[in-house]
N, C-alpha and C positions, 0 to 999 in steps of 0.2 A: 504494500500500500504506500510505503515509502516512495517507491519509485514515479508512481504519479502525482505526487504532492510537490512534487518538483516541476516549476514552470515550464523549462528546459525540455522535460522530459514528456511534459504534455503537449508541448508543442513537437515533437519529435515522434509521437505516437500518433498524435493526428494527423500528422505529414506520412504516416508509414498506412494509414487504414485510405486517408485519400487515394495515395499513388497506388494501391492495391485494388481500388475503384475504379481508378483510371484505365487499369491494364487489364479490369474484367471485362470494362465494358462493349468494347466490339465483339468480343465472345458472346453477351450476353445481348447485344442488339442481331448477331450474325443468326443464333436460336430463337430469337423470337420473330423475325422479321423474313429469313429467310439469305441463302448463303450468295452474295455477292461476287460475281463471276468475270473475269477477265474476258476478252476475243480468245484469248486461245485457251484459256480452263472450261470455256464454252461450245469453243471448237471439239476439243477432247469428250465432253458431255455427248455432244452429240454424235461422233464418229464412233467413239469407242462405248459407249454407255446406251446409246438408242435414247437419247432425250427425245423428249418433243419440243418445239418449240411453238409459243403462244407469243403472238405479237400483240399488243394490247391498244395500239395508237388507232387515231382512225381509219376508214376503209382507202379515203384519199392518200394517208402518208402511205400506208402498206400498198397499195399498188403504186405507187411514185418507185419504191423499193426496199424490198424484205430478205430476211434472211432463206435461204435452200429450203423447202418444206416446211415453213412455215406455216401456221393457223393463224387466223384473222379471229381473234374474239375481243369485242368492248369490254369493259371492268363492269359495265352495267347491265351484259347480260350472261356475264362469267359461267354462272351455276348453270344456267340451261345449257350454254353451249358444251361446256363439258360434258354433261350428260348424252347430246346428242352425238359428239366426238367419241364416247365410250372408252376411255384413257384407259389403262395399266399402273393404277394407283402407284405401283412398287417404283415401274421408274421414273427416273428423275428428269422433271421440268425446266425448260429454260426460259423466265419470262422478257420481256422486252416492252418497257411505259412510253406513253411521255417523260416521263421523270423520274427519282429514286421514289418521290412518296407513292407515286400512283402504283410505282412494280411492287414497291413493298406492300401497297396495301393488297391488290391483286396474291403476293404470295402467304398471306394473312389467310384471306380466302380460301387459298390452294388445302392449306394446311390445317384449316377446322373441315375440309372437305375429304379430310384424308389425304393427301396426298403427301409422301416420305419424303420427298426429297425436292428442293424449291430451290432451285437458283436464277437472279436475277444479274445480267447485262450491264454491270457499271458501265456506266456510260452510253449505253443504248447502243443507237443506230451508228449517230456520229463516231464511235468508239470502233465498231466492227470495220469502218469505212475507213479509218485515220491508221489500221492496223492492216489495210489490202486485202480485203476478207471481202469474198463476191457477193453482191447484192443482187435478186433476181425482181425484173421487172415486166 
C-alpha cells in the first residue's frame, strides 16, 4: 500500500495501465468491428481463402469499377441480399464502403448474422487502385 501513496509512483502506475490501453486497443476495435485488410492481405483472402467479396458503394460507383467477382449489395438492404446470395457462413468476407465507418458498420452486421470471418479494404477502392490491383468495369 506503500507503494501507491507515493505521488511518483501513482503517476507511474497510471502511465503503465494507460499505455496498456493504448496497445489493447486496435486488438480490441480489430474484434469488434471487424479485421482491416490490406490490397494484398485481400488479395491472399481471396485467391487463397475463397473470400467473397461485397462491394457496399452505390450501383453507379461499382459499375464505374469493382473488384474481380465482386457482389453489389447496399448496407440498407445487406440482410436480404445475403440471404438471397446464400453465402458459406464459414468463409471469410471481404467488404469494401464508402468509408471505414460504413464497412465497419456493414461488418457489425456480417457478424451478428453469423458470419466468422469479416475483413474490410483499408482504404477501399482508391487503395486497391494506388497498389495496381485490376478493376473490372
Amino acid at each position: 500500500m506503500d507503494f501507491l501513496a507515493q505521488t511518483d509512483n501513482l503517476v507511474l502506475a497510471a502511465l503503465m495501465i494507460i499505455s496498456g490501453m493504448a496497445l489493447f486497443m486496435p486488438t480490441l476495435s480489430t474484434l469488434i468491428t471487424g479485421k482491416g485488410l490490406s490490397p494484398t492481405d485481400a488479395t491472399i483472402w481471396i485467391n487463397r481463402r475463397k473470400a467473397t467479396v461485397i462491394d457496399l458503394r452505390s450501383e453507379e460507383d461499382f459499375k464505374a469499377g469493382h473488384l474481380p467477382n465482386a457482389k453489389n449489395l447496399v448496407l440498407e438492404s445487406l440482410e436480404s441480399g445475403l440471404k438471397t446470395m446464400k453465402l458459406d457462413q464459414k468463409l471469410p468476407v471481404v467488404l469494401i464502403g464508402r468509408g471505414p465507418t460504413h464497412s465497419q458498420k456493414a461488418a457489425k452486421e456480417l457478424r451478428k448474422l453469423g458470419f466468422a470471418e469479416v475483413g474490410v479494404l483499408d482504404g477501399g477502392i482508391g487503395a486497391w487502385q494506388t497498389s495496381g490491383l485490376p478493376l473490372i468495369k
